[in-house]
N, C-alpha and C positions, 0 to 999 in steps of 0.2 A: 498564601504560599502554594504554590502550583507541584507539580512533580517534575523530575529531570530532565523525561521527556513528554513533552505536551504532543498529543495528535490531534492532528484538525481533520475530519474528513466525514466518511459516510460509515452507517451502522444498516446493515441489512441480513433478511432474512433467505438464505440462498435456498432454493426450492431444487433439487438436482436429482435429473435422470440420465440413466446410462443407456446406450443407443448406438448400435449397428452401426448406423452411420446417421447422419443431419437429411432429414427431409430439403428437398429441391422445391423452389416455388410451387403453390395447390399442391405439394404431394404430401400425405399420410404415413408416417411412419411408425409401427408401433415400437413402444421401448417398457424399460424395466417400471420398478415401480419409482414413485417421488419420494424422495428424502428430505426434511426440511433442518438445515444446518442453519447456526448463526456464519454470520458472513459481513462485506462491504468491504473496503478499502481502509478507510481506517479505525474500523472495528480490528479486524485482519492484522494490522500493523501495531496496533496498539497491544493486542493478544500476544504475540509473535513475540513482541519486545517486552512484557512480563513476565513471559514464561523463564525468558532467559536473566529474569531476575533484578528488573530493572525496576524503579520509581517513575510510573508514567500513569497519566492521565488521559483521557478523551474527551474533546469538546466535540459534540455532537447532536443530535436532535433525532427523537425515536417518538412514533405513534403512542397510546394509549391500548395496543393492543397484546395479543399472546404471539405477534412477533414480536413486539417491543420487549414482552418477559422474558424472550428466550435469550434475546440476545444481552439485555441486562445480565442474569444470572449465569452467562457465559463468560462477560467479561468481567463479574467480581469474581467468578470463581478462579480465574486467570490472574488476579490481583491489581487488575484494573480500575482505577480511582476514576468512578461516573459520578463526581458532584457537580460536574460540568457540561453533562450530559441534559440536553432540555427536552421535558417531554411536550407534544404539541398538537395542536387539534388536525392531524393528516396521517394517514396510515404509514406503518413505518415501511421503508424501502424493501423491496424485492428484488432478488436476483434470480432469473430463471437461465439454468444452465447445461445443456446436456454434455456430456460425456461419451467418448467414443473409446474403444476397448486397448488405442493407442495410448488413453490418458489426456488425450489433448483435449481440450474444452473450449464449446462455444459460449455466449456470453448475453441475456437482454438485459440490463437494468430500467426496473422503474422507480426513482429515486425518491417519490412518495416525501417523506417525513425529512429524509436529506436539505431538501432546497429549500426548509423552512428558518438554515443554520444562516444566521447574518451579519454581518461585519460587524456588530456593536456586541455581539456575542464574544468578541475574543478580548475586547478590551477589558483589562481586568484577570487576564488570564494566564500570563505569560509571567508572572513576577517568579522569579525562582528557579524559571526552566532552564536549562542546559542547553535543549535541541528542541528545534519544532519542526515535526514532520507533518507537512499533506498533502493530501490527494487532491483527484477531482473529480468526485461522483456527489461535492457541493455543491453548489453557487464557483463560481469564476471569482467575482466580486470579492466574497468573503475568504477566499485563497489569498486572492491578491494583498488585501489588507493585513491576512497574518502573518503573511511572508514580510509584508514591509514594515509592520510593528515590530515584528521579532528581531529583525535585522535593525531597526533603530534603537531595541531596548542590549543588543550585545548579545543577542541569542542566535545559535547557530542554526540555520536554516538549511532544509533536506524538502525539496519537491519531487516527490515520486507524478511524472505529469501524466496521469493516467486514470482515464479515455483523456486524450493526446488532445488539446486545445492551444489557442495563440493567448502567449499571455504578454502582455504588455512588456515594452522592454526593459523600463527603467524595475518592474519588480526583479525577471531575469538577472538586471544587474547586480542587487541585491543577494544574490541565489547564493548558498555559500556550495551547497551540492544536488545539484541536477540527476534524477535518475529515470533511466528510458528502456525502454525496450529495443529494439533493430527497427523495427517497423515504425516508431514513435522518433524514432531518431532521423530517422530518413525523412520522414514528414514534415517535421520541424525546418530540415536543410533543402526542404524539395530539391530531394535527390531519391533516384531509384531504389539506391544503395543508402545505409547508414557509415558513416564516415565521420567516426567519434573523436578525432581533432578536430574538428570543425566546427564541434556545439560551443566551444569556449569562443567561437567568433559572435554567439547570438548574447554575452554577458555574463553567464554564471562564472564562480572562479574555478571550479571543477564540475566534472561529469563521471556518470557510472551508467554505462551501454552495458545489460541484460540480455545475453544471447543463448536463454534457454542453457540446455544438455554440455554444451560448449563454454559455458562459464558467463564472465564477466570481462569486459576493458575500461581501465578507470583510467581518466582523465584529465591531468593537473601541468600546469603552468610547465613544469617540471619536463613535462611527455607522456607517454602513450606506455602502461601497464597491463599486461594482459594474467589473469587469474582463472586458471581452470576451474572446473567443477567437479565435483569425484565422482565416478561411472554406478547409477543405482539403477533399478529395477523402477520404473514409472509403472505408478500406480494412480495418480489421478493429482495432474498440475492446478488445479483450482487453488489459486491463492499464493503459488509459490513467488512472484514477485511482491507480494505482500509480507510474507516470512523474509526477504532478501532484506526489504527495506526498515523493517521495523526493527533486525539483527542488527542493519548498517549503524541506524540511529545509535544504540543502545551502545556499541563501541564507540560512537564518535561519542557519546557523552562519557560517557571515561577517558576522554582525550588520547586514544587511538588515532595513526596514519589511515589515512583514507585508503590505502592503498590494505593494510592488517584489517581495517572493518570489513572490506570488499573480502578479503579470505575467509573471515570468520561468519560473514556473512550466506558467502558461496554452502558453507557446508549445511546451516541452517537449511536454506530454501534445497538443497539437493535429499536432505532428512524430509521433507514436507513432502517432494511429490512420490515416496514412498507408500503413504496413507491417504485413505481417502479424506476428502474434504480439507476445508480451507483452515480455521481456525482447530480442529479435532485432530488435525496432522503437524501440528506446530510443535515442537520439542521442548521439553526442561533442559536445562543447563546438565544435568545430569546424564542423561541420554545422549551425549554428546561426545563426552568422554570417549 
């Protein structure tokens, strides 16, 4: 028996420094000191979505290292059920990220321990779950399969597509909620612009465009919803579409309108880029209030 919500994705260790501004090709720039935070996509989502008090697990793949400890002992201390978590002979994922004093963040993943996670890993996984959410800082491959096992087993399906890839269409089909950023959305439709009635043309039966400070527009059969985000002090956005997505899940598994999870959602991810870092800035249900 699995948890309500199963995550499929990556478990990494975020290495973060704050910096003036991003060095320009051969150029040097000095900056603050390195902070080493747990972090990944669906570490992040998984974290986000227990805090607010959910039943969720992580299928995942982590080194045999003291990043693989940090970030274990981040996400049980979160209430994260890691017995699906595989450990494996590759260092676990790194994310190097700087920070600029706007808040906004630049991004390298080295996915290390990630790409070790493989389609025969989910079977067996799913019995129980409510919603499956994931990313793609995995395998392609093994996204693909979860998405399509899940949606054959009656399980609700949530692809947060991010770093933005071509995924097959009949999984697409499949999708029960698609969620993009502006820029991942545009990509997808190659289109300059992002233009969020249009992703339901690529197969999902809904979508949620992520537009930063500006909110969210969610996406369904129905029309075009738009959801504010409520005006905070930015303090360091690392992860806040990961708190977005991992909030979204956790109301669609209490069978919430996708359009009420996108609100409750919004306020989450707009509490996150408040505090520094990605999983360390994630709220309790209590703090929310």
């Amino acid at each position: 028996m699995t948890a309500d919500v199963l995550v499929v994705g990556s478990a990494n260790a975020d290495l973060v420094v704050a910096t003036e501004r991003r060095p320009a090709g051969g150029e040097t720039v000095l900056a603050g000191d390195t902070r080493t935070l747990p972090g990944g996509k669906g570490a992040n989502t998984a974290v986000a979505a227990a805090r607010l008090g959910a039943d969720v697990a992580l299928l995942g793949a982590l080194g045999d290292d003291g990043h693989g400890r940090l970030l274990l002992d981040s996400l049980r201390s979160a209430g994260v059920r890691t017995d699906l978590v595989r450990i494996v002979d590759r260092p676990t994922g790194v994310a190097y990220i700087t920070v600029t004093p706007d808040g906004e963040n630049a991004i390298l993943v080295s996915p290390g321990a990630n790409y070790a996670l493989r389609p025969a890993d989910v079977d067996g996984a799913l019995s129980g779950a409510k919603v499956l959410v994931a990313s793609l800082e995995v395998p392609l491959v093994t996204v693909e399969h979860a998405l399509t096992a899940a949606a054959e087993a009656g399980v609700r399906t949530v692809l947060n597509l991010s770093p933005v890839a071509k995924v097959a269409t009949g999984v697409l089909a499949a999708l029960d909620v698609l969620v993009v950023n502006e820029h991942e959305a545009a990509w997808l439709l190659g289109t300059e612009s992002a233009e969020p009635a249009r992703l339901l043309e690529l197969g999902p039966r809904s979508a949620v465009v992520t537009r930063g400070a500006r909110g969210v527009v969610v996406v369904t059969r129905d029309g075009v919803t738009e959801v504010p985000s409520p005006q905070v002090e930015v303090v360091d956005t690392t992860g806040a579409g990961d708190a977005f997505t991992g909030a979204l899940a956790v109301a669609l598994a209490r069978d919430a309108s996708l359009a009420d999870a996108a609100r409750g959602a919004v306020r989450v991810a707009a509490f996150s880029v408040t505090r520094h870092g990605a999983q360390p800035s994630y709220p309790h249900s209590s703090e929310l209030q």
